[in-house]
Structure formats: structure tokens, C-alpha cells
VOBA-1610 file (N, C-alpha, C; in pm, whole numbers, padded with zeros to 5 digits, always signed):
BEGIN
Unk+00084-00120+00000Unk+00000+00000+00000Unk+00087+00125+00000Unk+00022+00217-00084Unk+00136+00353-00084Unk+00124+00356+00061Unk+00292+00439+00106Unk+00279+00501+00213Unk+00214+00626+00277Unk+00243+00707+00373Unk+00137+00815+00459Unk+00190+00924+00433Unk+00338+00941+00379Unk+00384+01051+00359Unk+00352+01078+00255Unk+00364+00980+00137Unk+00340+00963-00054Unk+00184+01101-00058Unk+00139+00993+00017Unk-00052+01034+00020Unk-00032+01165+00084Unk+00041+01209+00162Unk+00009+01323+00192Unk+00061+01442+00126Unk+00205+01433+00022Unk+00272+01484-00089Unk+00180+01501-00172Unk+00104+01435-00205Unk-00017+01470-00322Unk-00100+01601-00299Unk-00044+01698-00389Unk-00089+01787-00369Unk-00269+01802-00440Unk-00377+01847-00340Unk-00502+01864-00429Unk-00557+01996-00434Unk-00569+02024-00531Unk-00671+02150-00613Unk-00809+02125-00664Unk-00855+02237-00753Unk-00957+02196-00795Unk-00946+02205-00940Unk-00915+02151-01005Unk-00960+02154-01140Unk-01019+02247-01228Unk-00986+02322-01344Unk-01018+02365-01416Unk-01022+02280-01533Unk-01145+02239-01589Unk-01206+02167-01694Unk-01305+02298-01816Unk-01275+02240-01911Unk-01366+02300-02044Unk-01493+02290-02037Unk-01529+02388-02071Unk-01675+02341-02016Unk-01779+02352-02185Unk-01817+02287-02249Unk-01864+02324-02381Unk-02024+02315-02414Unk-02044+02434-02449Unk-02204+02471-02486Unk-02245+02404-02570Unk-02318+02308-02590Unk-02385+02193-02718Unk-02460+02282-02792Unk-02555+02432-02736Unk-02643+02486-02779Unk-02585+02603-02885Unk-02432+02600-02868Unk-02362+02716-02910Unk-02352+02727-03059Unk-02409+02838-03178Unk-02419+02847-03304Unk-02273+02843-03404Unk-02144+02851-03275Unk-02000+02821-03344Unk-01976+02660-03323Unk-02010+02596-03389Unk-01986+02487-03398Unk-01852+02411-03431Unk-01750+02523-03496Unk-01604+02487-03491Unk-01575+02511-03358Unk-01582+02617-03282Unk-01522+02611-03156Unk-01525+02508-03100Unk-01704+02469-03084Unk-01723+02353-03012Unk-01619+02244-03020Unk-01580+02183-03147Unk-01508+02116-03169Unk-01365+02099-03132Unk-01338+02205-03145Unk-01195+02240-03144Unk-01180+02253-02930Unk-01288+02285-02860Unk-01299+02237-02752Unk-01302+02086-02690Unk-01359+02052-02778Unk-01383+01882-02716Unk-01259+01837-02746Unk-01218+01846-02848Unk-01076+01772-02930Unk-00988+01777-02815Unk-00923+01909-02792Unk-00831+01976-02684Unk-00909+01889-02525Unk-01014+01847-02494Unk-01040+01805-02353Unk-00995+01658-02407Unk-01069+01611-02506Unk-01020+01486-02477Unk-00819+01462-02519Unk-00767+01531-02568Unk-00663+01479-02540Unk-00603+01558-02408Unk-00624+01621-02321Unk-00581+01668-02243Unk-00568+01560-02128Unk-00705+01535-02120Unk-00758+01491-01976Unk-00819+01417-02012Unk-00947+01390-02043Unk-01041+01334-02122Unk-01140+01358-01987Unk-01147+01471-01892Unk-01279+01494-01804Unk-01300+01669-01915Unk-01442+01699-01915Unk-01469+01789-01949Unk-01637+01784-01908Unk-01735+01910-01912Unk-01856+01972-01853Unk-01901+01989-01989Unk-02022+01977-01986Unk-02121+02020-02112Unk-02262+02063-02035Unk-02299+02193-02116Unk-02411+02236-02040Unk-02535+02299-02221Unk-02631+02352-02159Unk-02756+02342-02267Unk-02740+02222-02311Unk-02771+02061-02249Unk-02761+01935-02314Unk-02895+01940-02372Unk-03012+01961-02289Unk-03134+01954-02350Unk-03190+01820-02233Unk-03112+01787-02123Unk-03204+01659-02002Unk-03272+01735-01974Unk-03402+01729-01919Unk-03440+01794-01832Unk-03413+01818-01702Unk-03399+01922-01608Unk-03310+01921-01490Unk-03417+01880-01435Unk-03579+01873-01453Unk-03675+01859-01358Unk-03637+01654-01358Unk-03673+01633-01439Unk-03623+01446-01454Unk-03473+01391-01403Unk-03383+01505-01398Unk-03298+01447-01305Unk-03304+01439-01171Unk-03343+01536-01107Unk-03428+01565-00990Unk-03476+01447-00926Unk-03567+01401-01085Unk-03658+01293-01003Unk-03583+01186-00959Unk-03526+01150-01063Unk-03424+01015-01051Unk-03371+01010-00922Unk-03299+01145-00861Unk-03220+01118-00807Unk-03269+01125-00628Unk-03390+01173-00635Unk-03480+01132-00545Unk-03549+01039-00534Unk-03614+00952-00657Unk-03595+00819-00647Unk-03492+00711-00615Unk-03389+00771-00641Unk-03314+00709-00566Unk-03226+00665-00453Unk-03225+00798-00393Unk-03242+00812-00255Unk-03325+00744-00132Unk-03449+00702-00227Unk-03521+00674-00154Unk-03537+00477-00161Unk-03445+00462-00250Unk-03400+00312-00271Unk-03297+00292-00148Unk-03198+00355-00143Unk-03075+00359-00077Unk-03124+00397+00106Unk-03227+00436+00132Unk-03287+00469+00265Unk-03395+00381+00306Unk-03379+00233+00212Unk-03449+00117+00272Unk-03380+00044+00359Unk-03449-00026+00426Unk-03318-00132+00511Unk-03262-00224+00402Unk-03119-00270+00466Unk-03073-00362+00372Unk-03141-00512+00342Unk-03223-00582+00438Unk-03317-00700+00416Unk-03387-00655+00253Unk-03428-00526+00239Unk-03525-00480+00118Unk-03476-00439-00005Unk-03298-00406+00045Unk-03275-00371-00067Unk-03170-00556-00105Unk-03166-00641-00036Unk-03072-00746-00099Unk-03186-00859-00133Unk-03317-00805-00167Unk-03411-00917-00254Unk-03384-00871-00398Unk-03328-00796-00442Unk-03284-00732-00568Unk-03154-00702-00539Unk-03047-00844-00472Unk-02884-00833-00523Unk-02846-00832-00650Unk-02746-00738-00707Unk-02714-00761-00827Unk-02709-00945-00893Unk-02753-00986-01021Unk-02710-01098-01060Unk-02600-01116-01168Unk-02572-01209-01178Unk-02438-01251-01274Unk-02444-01170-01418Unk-02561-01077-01448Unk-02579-00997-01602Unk-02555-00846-01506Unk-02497-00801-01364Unk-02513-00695-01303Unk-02606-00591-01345Unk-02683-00652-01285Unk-02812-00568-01286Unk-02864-00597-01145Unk-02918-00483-01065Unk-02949-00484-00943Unk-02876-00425-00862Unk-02871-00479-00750Unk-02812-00396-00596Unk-02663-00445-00565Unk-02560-00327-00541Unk-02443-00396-00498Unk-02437-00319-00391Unk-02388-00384-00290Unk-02362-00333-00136Unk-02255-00255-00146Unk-02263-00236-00027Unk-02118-00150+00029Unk-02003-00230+00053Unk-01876-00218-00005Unk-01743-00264-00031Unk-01748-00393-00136Unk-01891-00413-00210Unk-01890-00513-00316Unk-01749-00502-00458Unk-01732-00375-00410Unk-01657-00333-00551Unk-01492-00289-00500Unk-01404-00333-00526Unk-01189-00237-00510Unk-01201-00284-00620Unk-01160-00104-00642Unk-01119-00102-00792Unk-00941-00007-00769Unk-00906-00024-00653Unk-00776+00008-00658Unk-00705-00093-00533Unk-00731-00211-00582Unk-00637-00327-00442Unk-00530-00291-00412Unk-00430-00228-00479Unk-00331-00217-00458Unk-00276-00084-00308Unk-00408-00027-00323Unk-00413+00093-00223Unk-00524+00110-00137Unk-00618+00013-00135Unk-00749+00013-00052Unk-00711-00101+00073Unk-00769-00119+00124Unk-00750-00213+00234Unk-00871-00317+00248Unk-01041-00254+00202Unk-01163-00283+00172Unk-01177-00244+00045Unk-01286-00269+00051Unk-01372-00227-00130Unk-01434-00122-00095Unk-01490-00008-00209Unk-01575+00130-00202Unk-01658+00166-00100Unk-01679+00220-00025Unk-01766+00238+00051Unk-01845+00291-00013Unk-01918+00251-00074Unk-02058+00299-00172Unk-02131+00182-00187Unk-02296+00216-00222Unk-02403+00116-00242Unk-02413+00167-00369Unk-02460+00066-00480Unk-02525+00132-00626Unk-02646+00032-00666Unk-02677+00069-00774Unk-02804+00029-00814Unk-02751-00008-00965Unk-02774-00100-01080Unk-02700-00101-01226Unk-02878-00124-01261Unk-02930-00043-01407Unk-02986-00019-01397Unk-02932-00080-01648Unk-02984-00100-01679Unk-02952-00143-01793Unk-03055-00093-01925Unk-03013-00099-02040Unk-03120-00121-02195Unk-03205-00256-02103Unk-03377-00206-02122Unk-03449-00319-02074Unk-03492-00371-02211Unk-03417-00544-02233Unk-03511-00606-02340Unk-03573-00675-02315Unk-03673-00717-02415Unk-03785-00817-02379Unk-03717-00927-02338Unk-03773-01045-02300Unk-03753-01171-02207Unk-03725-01273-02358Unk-03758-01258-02462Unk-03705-01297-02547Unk-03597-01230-02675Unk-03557-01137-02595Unk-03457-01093-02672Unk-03344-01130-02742Unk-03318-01143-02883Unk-03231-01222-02937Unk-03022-01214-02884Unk-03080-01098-02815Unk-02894-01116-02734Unk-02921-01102-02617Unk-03002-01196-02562Unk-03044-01196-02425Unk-02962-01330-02343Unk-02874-01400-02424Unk-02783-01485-02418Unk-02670-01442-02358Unk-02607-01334-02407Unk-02484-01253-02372Unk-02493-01151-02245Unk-02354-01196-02210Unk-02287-01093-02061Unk-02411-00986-02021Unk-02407-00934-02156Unk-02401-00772-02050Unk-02523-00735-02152Unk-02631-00845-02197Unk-02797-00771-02218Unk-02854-00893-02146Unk-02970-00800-02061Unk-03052-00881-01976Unk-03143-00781-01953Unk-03325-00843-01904Unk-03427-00790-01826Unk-03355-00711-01692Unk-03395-00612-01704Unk-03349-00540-01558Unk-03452-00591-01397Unk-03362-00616-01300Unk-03395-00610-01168Unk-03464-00484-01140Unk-03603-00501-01028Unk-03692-00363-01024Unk-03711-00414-00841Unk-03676-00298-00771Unk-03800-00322-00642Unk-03933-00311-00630Unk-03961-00366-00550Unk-04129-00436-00549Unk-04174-00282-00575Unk-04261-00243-00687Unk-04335-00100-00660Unk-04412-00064-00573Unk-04512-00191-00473Unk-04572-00175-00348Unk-04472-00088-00247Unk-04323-00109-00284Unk-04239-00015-00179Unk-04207+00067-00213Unk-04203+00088-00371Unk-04152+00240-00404Unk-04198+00229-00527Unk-04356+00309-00545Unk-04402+00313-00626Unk-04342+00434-00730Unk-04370+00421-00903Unk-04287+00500-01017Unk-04147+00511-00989Unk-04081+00400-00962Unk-03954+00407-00900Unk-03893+00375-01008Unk-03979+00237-01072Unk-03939+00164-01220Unk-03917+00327-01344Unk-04035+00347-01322Unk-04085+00441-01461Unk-03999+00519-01465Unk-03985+00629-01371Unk-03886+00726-01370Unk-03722+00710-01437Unk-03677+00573-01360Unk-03557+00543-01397Unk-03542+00506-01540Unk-03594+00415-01545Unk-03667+00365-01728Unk-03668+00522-01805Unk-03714+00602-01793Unk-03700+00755-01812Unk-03626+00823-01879Unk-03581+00813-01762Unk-03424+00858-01734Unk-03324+00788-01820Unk-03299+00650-01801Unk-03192+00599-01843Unk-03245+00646-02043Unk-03354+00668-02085Unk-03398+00703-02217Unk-03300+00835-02247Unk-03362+00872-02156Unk-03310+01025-02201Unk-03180+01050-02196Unk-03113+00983-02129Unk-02969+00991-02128Unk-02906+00934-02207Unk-02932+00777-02282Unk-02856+00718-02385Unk-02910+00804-02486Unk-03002+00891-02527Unk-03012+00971-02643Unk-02893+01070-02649Unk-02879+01139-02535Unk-02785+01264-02508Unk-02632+01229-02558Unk-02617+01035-02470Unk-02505+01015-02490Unk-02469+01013-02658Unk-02572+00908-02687Unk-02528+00871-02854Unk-02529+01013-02939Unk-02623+01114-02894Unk-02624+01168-02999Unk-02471+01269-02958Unk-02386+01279-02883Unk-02229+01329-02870Unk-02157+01213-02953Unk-02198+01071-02919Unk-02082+00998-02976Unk-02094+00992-03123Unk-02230+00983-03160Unk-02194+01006-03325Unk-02208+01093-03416Unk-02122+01217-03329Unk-02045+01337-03386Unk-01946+01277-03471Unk-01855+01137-03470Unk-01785+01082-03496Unk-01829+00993-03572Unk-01833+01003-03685Unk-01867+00917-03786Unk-01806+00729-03796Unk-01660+00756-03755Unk-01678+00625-03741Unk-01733+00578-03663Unk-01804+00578-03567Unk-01863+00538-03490Unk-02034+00474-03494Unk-02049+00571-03596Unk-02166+00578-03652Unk-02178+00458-03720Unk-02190+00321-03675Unk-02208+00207-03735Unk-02308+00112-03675Unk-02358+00015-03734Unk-02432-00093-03630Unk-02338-00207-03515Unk-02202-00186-03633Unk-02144-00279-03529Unk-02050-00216-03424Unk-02064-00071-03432Unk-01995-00016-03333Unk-02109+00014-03208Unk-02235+00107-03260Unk-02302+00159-03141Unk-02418+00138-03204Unk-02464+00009-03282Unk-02647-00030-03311Unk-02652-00092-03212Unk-02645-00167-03127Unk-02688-00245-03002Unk-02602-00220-02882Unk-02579-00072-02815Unk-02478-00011-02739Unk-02544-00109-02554Unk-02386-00125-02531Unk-02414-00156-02358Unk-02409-00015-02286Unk-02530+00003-02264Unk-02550+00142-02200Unk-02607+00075-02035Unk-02532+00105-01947Unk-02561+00063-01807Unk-02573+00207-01709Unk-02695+00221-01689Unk-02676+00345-01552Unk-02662+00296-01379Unk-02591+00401-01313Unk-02551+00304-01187Unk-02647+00451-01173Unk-02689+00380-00993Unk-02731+00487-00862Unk-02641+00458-00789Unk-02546+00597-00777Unk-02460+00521-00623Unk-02504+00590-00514Unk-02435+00571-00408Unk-02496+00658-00302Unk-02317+00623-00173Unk-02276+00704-00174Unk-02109+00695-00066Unk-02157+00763+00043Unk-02115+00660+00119Unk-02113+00724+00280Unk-01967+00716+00373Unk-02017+00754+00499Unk-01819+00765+00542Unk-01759+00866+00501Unk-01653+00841+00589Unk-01506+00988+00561Unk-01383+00888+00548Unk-01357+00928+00446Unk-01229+00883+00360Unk-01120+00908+00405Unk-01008+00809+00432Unk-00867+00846+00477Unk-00762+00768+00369Unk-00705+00877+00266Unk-00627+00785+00207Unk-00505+00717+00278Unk-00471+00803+00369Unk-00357+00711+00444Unk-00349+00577+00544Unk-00508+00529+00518Unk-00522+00425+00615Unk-00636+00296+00445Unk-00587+00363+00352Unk-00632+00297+00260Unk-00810+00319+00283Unk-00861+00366+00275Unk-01007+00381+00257Unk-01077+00518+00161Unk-01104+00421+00066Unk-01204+00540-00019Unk-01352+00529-00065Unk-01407+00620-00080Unk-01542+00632-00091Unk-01550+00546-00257Unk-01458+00555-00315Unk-01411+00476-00464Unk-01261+00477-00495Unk-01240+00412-00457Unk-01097+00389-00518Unk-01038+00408-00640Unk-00932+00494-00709Unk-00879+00516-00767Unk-00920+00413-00902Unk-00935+00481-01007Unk-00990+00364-01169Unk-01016+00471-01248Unk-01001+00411-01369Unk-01033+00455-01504Unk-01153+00407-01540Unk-01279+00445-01626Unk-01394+00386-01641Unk-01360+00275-01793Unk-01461+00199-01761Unk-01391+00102-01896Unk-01442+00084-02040Unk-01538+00177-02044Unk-01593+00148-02157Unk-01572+00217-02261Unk-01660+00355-02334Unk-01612+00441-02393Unk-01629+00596-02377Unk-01724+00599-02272Unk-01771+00723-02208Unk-01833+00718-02110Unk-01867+00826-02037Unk-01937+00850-01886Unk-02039+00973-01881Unk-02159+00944-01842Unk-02237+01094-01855Unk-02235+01085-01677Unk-02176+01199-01654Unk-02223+01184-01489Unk-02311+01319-01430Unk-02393+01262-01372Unk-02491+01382-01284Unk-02459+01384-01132Unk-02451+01479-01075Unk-02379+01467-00929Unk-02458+01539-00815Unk-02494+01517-00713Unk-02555+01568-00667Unk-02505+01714-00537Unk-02392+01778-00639Unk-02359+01917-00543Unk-02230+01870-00487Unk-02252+01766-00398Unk-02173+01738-00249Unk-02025+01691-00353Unk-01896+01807-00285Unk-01753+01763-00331Unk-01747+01620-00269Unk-01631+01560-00398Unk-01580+01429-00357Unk-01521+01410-00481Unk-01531+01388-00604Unk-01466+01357-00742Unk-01357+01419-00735Unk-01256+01324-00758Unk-01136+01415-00783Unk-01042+01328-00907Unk-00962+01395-00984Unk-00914+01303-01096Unk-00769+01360-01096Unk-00668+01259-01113Unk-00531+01261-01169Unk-00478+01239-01347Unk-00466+01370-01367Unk-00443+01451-01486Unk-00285+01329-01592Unk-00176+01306-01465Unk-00046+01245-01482Unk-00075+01078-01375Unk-00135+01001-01442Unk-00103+00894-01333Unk-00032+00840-01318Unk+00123+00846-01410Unk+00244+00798-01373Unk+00364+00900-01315Unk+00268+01014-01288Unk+00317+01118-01156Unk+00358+01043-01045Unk+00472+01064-00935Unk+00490+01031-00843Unk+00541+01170-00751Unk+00456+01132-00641Unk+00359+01135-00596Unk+00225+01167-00704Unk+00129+01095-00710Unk-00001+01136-00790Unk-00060+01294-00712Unk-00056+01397-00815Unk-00150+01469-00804Unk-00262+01488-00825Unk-00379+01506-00708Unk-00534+01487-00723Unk-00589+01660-00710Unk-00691+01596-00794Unk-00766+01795-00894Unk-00906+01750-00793Unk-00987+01807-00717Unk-01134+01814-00744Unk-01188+01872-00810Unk-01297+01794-00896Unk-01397+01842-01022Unk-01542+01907-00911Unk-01523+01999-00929Unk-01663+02075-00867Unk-01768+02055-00962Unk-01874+02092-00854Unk-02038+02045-00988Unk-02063+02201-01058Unk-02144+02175-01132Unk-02184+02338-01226Unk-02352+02287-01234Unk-02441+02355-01190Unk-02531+02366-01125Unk-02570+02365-01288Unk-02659+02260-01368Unk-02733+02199-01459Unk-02648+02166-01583Unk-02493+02165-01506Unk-02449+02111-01634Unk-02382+01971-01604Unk-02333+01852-01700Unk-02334+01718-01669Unk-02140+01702-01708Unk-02101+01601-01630Unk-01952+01586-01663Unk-01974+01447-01742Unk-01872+01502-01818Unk-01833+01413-01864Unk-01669+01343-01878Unk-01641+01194-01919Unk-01508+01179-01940Unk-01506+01050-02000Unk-01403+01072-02064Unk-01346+00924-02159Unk-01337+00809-02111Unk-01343+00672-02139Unk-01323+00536-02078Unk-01221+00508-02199Unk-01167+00357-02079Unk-01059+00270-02134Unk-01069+00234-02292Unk-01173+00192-02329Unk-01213+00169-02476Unk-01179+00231-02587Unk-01225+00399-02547Unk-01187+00520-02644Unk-01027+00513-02625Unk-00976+00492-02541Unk-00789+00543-02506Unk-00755+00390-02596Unk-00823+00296-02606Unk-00722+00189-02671Unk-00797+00201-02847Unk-00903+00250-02886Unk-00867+00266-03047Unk-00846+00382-03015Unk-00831+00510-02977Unk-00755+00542-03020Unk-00565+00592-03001Unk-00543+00485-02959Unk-00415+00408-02952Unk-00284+00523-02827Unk-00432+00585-02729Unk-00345+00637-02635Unk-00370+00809-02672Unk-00427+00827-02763Unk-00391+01017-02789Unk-00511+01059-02745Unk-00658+00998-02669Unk-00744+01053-02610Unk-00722+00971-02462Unk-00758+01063-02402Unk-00741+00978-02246Unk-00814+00976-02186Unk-00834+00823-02073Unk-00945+00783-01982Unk-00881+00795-01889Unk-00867+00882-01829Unk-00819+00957-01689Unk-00868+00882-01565Unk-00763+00856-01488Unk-00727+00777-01319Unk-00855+00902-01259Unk-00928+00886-01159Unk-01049+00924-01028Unk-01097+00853-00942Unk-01141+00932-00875Unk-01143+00836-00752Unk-01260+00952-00652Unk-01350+00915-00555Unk-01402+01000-00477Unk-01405+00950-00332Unk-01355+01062-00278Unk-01303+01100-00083Unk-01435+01156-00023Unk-01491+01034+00045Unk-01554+01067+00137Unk-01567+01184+00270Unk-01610+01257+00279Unk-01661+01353+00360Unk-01692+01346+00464Unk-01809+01263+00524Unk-01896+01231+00626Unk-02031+01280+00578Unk-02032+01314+00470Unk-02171+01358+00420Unk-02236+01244+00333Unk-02318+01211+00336Unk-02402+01124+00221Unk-02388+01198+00061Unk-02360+01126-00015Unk-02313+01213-00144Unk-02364+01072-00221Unk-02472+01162-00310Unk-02529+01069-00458Unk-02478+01167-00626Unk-02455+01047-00680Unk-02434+01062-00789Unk-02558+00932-00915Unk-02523+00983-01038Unk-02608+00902-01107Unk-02500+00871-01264Unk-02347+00767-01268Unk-02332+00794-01407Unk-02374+00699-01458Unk-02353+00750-01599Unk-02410+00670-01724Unk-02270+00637-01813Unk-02306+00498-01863Unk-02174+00425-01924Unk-02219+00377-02026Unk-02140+00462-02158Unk-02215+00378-02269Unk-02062+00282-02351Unk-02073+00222-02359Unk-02025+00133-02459Unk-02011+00037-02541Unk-01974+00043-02673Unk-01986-00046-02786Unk-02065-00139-02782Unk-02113-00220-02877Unk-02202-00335-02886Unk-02123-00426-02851Unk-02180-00569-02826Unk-02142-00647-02774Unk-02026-00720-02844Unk-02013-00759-02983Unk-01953-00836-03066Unk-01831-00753-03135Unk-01858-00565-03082Unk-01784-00505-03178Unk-01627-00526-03127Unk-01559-00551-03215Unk-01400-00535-03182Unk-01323-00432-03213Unk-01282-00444-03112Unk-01187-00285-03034Unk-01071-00264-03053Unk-00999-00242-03145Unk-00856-00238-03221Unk-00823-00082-03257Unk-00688-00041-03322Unk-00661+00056-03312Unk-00709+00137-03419Unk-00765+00240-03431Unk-00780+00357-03536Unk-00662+00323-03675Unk-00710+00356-03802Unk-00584+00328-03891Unk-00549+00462-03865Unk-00628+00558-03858Unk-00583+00734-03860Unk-00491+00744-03686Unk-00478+00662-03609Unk-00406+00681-03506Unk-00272+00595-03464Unk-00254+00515-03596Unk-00160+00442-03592Unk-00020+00478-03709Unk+00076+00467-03727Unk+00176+00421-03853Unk+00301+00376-03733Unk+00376+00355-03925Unk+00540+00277-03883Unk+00598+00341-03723Unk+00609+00465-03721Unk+00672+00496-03650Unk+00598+00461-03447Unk+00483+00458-03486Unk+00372+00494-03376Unk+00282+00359-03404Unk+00294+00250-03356Unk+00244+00071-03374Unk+00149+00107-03305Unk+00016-00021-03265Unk-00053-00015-03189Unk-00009-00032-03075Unk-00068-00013-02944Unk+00013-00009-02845Unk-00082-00086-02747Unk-00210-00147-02809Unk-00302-00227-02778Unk-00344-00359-02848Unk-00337-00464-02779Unk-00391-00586-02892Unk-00554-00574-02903Unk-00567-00612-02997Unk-00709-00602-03070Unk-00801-00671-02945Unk-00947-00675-02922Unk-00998-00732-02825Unk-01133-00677-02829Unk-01215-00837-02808Unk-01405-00806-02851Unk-01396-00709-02691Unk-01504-00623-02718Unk-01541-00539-02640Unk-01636-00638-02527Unk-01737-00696-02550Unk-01765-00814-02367Unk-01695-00880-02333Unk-01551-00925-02401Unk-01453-01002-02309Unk-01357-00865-02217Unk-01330-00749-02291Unk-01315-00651-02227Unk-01362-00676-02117Unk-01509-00604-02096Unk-01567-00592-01970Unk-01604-00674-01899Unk-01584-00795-01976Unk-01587-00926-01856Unk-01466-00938-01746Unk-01391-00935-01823Unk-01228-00936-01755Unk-01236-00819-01676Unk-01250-00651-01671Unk-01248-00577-01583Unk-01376-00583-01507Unk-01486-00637-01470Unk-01583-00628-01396Unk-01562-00769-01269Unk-01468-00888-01393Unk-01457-01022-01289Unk-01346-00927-01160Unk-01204-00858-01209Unk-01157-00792-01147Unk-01172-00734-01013Unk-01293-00627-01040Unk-01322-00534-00976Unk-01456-00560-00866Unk-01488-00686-00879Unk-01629-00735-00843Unk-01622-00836-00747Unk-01678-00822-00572Unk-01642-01009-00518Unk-01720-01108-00594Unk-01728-01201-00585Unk-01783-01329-00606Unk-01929-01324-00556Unk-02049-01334-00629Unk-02131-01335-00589Unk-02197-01416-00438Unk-02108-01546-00441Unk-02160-01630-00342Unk-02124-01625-00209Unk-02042-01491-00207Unk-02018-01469-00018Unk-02151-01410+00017Unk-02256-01366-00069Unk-02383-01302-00037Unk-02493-01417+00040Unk-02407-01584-00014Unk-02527-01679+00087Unk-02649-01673-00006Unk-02694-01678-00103Unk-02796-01710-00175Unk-02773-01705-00336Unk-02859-01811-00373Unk-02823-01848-00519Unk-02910-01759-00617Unk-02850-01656-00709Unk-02836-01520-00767Unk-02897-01609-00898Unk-02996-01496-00945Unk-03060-01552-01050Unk-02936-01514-01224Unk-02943-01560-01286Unk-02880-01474-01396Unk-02930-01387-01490
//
């Protein structure tokens, strides 16, 4: 585990991030903004998205009000082997090497709902979504269902600004997963405990909605020593965003999925992100426009659900220390 002095050398600020108007009539700027965030950092703010702030609201008071059940109510809807459902508190280290436990956070995975006969209802990561009983929290379903609509529109319609992308076998059948988290506790990095442990997201993007309360913080250099940590402050109706592992390996390292992590407070702090990435079958290799002789790939080629199989088996305990047999 890093040591107490390392962690305390880390110097933290707050971040200055780009913040880019979707609604804005210079549409080169725009561009020429995003370009510059994602190779910078790959965290950047977007505001006039067009969510409604009243429907985020809701969500996120619906979900609050998931997370303020007892745990008997909320582990009849444990996550199952397609993660979908409830993951407890410390279910998830996503930095072993520096945690001592897993996250101190509860979440909710919340998925594309297909029918029960859905033809890729076979594979990892598409399945019927887990719901709590609505007798306990009635429009709890609807809202989220909603929500998660309105947000894979927002997302896709940023990602296929990018034409290659714009394919069936890249983003016609996208794994779009929304979490509810909810972190509690006060964070001590020098005794290894975080509200989330240090990670890169893995897919190809992140829409995140936050609810006010500081805690996000991201390392700009993660092969800095000592790591320096930025806090990302919220901007009151606008949504962060940032790059995943996926985007940094086609494109072969020149956009970046930036190291974060969030430090508990003692305050209850909810967030809501959204993770969209590639279809299931699409394979994830390097850009030809980001590769030559001099500059190789610097990634081996790799289907995008063995991807996220391999980082979720990782980052995830074993379902069966939970004592009951998990539906799939």
C-alpha cells in the first residue's frame, strides 16, 4: 500500500475543466474544444444538453429513496451474474493495490431493458433489468426507465459526432448501463479507505450527474509520483463528462481515460453515471488514422464483452459470499 507521507505529498486543487455549450451556433469552436479536452484529460462539462433538470431531480430522489431502505429490502434485488441490481457497500476495489476494503458505496445497475425474449439476451451484458417491489416504491421503475432514455439519447447523440462510430457494429446495439450510487463515510487515504478507489472507467464514455456534495477528484499524470489529485466541482445543470478505457485503446493512447477516484466527507453524497459502450460483438482495435510505422498499436485487438468481462470479474467479489443463489 502507498505510504502516509506519498498520500500526503499529493498535492489537491480543484480543477479547471472545459466546459462546452452543445447549444452554441460556433460549432467549430465547439469542436476544437472537445478535441483539446479529450486529449488533455479526457474529463470535461457540457451544459444546454437539452435533459431535463426537472427528470434528473426525479431520478435522483428516487433514488435516494432506494438507498434509505433497510438492507433485508434492498438485498431481494442483489445484483445478478448480467449486473443488474443492488451492490452493497465494499462489493466493488477497484484500486487493491491501495485500498485495504472495497468502495464504501451502495449502487443500483440499472440497464437497456429487453424483452424476455430478446435475441442477445444470451450474452454478458444484455438482460431484463432487476426492479423493487413497486408496493415499496411506487414510479420508481418508470422514472428510472425515463431517465436511463433520455440519457442514452444525449449520450449517442455526442458519440456520433464521430462518424466512425456511426455504425451498427460499433453503437447499433450499445451496452449502456446506468448506476445509482450513493457513498457514505469519511475517507482516509492514508489508512487505505475510499469512498471509490482510484480507476479509469472502462468502456467508452461516462455521462455523470452529481448531486452538489464535493468528492470527485481526478489525476491529470497517473504515472506522476507522488499522484496529483484535482477536485472536479459540480456546475449547477451542467453534466460531466469523461473518456473510458475503450476510447484510449482505439484510439491508440492520444485521447485519455483519466485515473479518479471520490473521498468521502462524512456527508451522504449521490451521484447518477451513465456508461455507454460499444455493442457487444464489436472489436476494439486501433484507429488506422491513429496508428503508422513509427507509432504501432500499443493495444492488442480485443471483442469489447470479453473486455468488460475481464475488468468487472476484477473489480467485483464473487457473488456467493452473499449466501444465496443469484438468478442470472
Amino acid at each position: 500500500m502507498k505510504n502516509k507521507d506519498q498520500e500526503k505529498a499529493s498535492t489537491i486543487n480543484v480543477s479547471a475543466l472545459t466546459c462546452i455549450d452543445l447549444a452554441s451556433p460556433d460549432l467549430h469552436r465547439s469542436a476544437v474544444l472537445l478535441k483539446q479536452a479529450c486529449l488533455e484529460c479526457g474529463f470535461f462539462y457540457v451544459i444546454n444538453h437539452g435533459l431535463s433538470e426537472e427528470l434528473k431531480d426525479d431520478a435522483f430522489e428516487q433514488s435516494k429513496k432506494f438507498f434509505a431502505l433497510p438492507l433485508e429490502e434492498k438485498m431481494k434485488v442483489l445484483r445478478n451474474k448480467k449486473n443488474r441490481g443492488y451492490s452493497p457497500v465494499l462489493d466493488q476495489i477497484l484500486d487493491p493495490e491501495n485500498q485495504v476494503h472495497g468502495d464504501y458505496k451502495e449502487c443500483f445497475f440499472i440497464g437497456i431493458e429487453g424483452p424476455k425474449d430478446d435475441p442477445h439476451g444470451d450474452k454478458p451484458f444484455y438482460s431484463p433489468n432487476t426492479w423493487p417491489d413497486p408496493d415499496v416504491l411506487p414510479g420508481w421503475r418508470e422514472t428510472m426507465k425515463k431517465y436511463h432514455q433520455e440519457a442514452l439519447i444525449l449520450a449517442l447523440a455526442l458519440n456520433l459526432d464521430v462518424d466512425y462510430f456511426d455504425t451498427p457494429e460499433m453503437l447499433g446495439n450499445p451496452i449502456a448501463v446506468m448506476r445509482l450510487l450513493h457513498y457514505e463515510g469519511k475517507s482516509d487515504p492514508s489508512r487505505g479507505i475510499y469512498a471509490c478507489g482510484a480507476h479509469s472507467d472502462f468502456g467508452m464514455m461516462t455521462l455523470l450527474a452529481t448531486d452538489g456534495v464535493m468528492g470527485l477528484q481526478i489525476c491529470k499524470d497517473k504515472d506522476a509520483k507522488p499522484r496529483k489529485w484535482e477536485y472536479v466541482p459540480s456546475i449547477k445543470g451542467a453534466y460531466i463528462l469523461n473518456l473510458g478505457d475503450l476510447l484510449e485503446r482505439w484510439s491508440n493512447g492520444l485521447f485519455k481515460s483519466t485515473l479518479h477516484r471520490v473521498l468521502g466527507n462524512g456527508q451522504d453524497r449521490y451521484s447518477i453515471p451513465f456508461f455507454v459502450k460499444p455493442s457487444h460483438d464489436c472489436l476494439v482495435e486501433c484507429l488506422p488514422t491513429c496508428q503508422s510505422k513509427n507509432n504501432p498499436p500499443k493495444y492488442p485487438a480485443i471483442k469489447c464483452s470479453t473486455y468488460l468481462t475481464q475488468r468487472y470479474e476484477e473489480s467485483h467479489v464473487d457473488l456467493s459470499i452473499y449466501g444465496k443463489q443469484t438468478q442470472e
